[in-house]
Structures are given as C-alpha cells and as structure tokens.
C-alpha positions as CSV (number, residue, x, y, z in Angstrom):
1,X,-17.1,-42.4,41.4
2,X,-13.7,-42.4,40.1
3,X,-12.9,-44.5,37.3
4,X,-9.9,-47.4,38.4
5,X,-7.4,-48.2,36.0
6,X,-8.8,-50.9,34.4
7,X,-11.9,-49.1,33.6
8,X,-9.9,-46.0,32.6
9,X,-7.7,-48.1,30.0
10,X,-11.2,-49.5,28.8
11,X,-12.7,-45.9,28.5
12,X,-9.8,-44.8,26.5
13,X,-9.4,-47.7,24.0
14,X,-12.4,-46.4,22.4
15,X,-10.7,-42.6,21.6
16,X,-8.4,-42.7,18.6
17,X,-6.6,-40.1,19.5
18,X,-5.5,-41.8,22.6
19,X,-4.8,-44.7,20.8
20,X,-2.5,-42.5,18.3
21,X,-0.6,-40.9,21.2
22,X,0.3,-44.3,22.9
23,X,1.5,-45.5,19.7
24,X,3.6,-43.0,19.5
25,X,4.8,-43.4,23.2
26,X,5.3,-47.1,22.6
27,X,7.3,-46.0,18.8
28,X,9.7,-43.9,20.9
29,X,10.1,-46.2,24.0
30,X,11.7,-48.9,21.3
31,X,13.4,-46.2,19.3
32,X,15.0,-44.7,22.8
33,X,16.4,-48.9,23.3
34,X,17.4,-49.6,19.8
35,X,19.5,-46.4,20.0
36,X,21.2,-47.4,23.3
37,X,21.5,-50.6,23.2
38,X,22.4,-51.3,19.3
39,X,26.3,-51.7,20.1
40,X,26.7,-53.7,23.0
41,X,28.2,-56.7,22.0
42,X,27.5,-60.3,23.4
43,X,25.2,-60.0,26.2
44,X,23.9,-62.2,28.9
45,X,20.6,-61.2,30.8
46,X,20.1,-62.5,34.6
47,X,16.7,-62.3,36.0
48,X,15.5,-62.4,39.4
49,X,14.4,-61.3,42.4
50,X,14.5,-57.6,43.6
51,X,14.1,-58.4,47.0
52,X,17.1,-60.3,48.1
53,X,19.5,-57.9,49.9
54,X,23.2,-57.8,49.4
55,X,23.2,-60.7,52.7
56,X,21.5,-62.9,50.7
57,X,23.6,-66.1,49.4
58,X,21.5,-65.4,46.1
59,X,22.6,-61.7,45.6
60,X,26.8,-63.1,46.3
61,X,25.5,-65.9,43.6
62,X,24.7,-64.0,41.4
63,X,27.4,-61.2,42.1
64,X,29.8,-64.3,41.4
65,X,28.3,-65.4,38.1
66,X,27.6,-62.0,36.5
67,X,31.7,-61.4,37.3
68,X,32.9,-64.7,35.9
69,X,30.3,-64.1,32.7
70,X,32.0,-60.7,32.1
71,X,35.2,-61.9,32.5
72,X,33.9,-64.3,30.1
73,X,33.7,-61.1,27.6
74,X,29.9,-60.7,27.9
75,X,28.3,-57.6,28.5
76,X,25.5,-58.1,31.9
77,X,21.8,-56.7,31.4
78,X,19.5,-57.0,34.0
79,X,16.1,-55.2,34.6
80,X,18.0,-52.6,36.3
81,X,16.5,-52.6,39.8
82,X,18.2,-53.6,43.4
83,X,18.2,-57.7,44.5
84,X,19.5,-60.0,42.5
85,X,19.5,-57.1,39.2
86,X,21.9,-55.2,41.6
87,X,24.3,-58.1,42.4
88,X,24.5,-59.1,38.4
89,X,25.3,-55.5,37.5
90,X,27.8,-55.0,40.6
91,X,28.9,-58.3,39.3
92,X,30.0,-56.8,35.9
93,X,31.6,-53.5,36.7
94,X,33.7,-54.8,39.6
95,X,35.0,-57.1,36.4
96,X,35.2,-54.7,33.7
97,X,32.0,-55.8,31.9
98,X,29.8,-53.7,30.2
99,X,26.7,-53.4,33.1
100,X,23.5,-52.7,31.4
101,X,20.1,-52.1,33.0
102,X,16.2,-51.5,31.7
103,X,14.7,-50.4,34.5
104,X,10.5,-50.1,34.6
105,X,8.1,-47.2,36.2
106,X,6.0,-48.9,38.7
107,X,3.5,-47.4,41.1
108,X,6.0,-48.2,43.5
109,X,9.3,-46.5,42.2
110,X,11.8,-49.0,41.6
111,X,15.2,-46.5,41.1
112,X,18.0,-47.8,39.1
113,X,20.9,-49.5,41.3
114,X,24.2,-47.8,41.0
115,X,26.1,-50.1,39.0
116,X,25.0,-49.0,35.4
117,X,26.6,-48.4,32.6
118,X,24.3,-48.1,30.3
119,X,20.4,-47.3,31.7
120,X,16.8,-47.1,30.3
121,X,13.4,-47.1,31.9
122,X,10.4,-47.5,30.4
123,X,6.9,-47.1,31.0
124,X,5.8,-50.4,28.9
125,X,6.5,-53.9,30.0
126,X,6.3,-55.6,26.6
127,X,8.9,-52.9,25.1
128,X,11.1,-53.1,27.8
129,X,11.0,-57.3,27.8
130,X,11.2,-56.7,23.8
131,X,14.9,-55.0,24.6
132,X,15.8,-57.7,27.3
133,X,15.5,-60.6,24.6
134,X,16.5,-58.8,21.2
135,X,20.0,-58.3,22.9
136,X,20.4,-60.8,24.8
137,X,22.4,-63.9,23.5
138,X,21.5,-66.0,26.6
139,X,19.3,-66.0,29.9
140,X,20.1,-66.9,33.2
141,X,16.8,-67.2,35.7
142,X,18.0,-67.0,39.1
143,X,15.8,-67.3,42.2
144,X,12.5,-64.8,41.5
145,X,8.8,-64.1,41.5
146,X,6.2,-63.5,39.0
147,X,8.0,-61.0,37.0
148,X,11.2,-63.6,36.7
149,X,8.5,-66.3,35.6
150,X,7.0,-64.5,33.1
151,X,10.3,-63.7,32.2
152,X,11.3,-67.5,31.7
153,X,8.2,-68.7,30.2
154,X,7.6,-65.6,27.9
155,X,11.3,-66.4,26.4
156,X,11.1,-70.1,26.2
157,X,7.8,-69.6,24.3
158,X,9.5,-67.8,22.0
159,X,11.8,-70.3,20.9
160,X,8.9,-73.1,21.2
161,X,7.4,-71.2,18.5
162,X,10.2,-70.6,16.7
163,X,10.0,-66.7,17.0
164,X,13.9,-66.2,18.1
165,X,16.6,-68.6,17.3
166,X,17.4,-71.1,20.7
167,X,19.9,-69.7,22.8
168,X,20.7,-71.0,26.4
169,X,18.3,-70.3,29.2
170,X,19.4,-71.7,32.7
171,X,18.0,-71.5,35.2
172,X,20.0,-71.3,38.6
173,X,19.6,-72.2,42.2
174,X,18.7,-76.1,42.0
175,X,17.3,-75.6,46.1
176,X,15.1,-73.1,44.7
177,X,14.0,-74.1,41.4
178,X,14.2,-78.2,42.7
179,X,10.3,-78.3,41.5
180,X,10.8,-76.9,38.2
181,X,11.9,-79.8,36.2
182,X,9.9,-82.4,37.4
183,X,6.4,-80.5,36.7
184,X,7.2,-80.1,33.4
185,X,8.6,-83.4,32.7
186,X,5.7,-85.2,35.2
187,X,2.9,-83.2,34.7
188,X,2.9,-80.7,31.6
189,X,4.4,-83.7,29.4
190,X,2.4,-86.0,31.0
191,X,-0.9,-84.2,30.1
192,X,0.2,-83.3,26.6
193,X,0.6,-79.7,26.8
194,X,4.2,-79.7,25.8
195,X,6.4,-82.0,24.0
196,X,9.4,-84.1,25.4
197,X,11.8,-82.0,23.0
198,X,10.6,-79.1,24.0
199,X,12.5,-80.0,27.7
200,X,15.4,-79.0,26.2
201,X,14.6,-75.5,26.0
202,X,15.9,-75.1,29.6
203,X,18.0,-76.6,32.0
204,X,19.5,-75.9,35.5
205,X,22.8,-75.8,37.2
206,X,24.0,-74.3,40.5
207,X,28.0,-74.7,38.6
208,X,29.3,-71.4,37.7
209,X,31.8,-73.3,35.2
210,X,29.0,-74.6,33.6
211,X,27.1,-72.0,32.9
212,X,30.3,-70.1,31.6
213,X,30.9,-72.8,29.5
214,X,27.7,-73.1,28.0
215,X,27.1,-69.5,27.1
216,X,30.6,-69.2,25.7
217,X,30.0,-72.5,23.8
218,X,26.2,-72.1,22.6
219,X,25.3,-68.3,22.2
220,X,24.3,-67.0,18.9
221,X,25.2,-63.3,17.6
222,X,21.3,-62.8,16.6
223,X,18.7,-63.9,18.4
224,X,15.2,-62.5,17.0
225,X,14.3,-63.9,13.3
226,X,13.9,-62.1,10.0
C-alpha cells in the first residue's frame, strides 16, 4: 500500500541524506527572500482571506487600506495569492506603492495575482512566514481562515516572547472579528493563560485613518532581534 504523506515524511526523517538535501532546500528558500526582499523599505503586511472575490466589501476594504497605506509611503506585502492578498496588492500599485507578494506551493495551485511587483513562492511555510514578519514593520489581519490565524497568533507570540520588537498588529473588520477581543480578555485572561498586558499586543479598528495613523506613528525600522 502506498505510503501517505505523513508516513512518507516519517520514513524519510530517518535518511540523512534526505535530511541534508532539505536543509539545503530550506538554506536556499531564505537565501532566494533575503536577496529580494533586503531593500524594500517600510513595509506593511495585510493578511486574509483568499476567497473573497473582487464583490466582496472585504476585498474594496482592503483595496482602500492597502492604497491609503502606500500613499502613506509603505511598501504592501501580502501572501501573494487572489482574495483579500489580491485587493492589498491592487491596492498598492493603483497608488504607486511598492506591491510585494510571497506566494506558497499548495496541492491546490494558488498562482500569484497580477498586481506584483516583487514575487516569491516557496515550498516551506515557516520560511515563507519567516520573510512575511522579518520585513514587515506592521500587520494588518483582515477577515480570514486558519492560515490568517496562525498568521495573527504566530506574530503576536512572537512579541509575547520577546522574539521581535512590538510593532502594530490590527486587526480589521470589527463585524467579523466582534468575538476576538472579548475571548481573550473573558476567557484566556480569565483562566490565566495570558496576562492583561499582554492585550495590548493587538487591537481592532474598522477606521482607515486610524490604522494610517498608527502605522505611521508606531512602526519600527527592525523588527526581528539580535
């Protein structure tokens, strides 16, 4: 019987030579986004959704934002795909922004959009979320799935440990993110498993002003730590 790929990974953590060839995959995946993305200024990445359509009141949200944060003189990375990615790339380029994407293989193909200037894909999750955060001066987590929470709660864990510097994370969409808040503050404080400062790590807005204001006001020229 064929072996799935779970089993396969197990089977092959055992060769060292394997192991030696996917370290040097993973070594030239990073080398690849250092090299690209080593010069592109103040950056804002916007997370979310690839399944809202260009209809969606999201994907015009976001289309809005991404323009107004480029304006701004940010340069726009997303994760390179359609939805919401698409919008905050289209966002940028219709406002003279730089428009940057790190796209991912998945079993399904997920193609770059068409509003890149600058694009990667990679085969590894970890390197391409490694890229996302080390040039990234500030997050903005619009309406998404698992990826976008992993996303979120990948970065903030980061600066609960003190592994980057704090930078702004805001999250956006208060009708969709409305349950957000309260379970940390009601039920994750409540039981202990993170502090009350720790809160402060993230906060939401549907104002475009705000967000504008806040990245211009609070982002940090380096973000991971020496």
């Amino acid at each position: 019987m064929p072996l799935n790929n779970q089993e396969k990974l197990l089977h092959e953590s055992k060769s060292w030579l394997k192991d030696v060839l996917r370290l040097y995959q993973v070594s030239r995946e990073m080398w690849r986004g250092f090299s690209l993305l080593r010069n592109i200024g103040p950056c804002i990445t916007i997370f979310g959704s690839a399944r809202f359509d260009e209809q969606h009141p999201y994907y015009h949200q976001t289309r809005t934002l991404a323009g107004r944060l480029g304006q701004a003189g940010f340069s726009i990375m997303t994760g390179g795909g359609p939805g919401i990615m698409e919008a905050a790339n289209r966002g940028a380029q219709e406002n003279g922004a730089l428009s940057i994407g790190c796209n991912i293989h998945l079993p399904r193909e997920q193609a770059p959009n068409p509003y890149l200037d600058i694009s990667a894909t990679f085969k590894y999750f970890f390197v391409r979320k490694l890229m996302l955060v080390r040039y990234s001066q500030g997050f903005v987590l619009m309406p998404g799935g698992f990826g976008t929470l992993d996303e979120m709660f990948e970065t903030l864990t980061l600066m609960q440990t003190g592994k980057v510097r704090n930078f702004p994370v805001i999250a956006f969409g208060q009708d969709y993110w409305q349950e957000l808040i309260p379970f940390l503050e009601k039920t994750m404080i409540r039981y202990g498993t993170i502090d009350t400062l720790d809160l402060n790590l993230i906060r939401g807005t549907d104002d475009v002003d705000e967000v504008v204001a806040i990245m211009q006001n609070e982002t940090c020229e380096e973000m991971i730590l020496a």
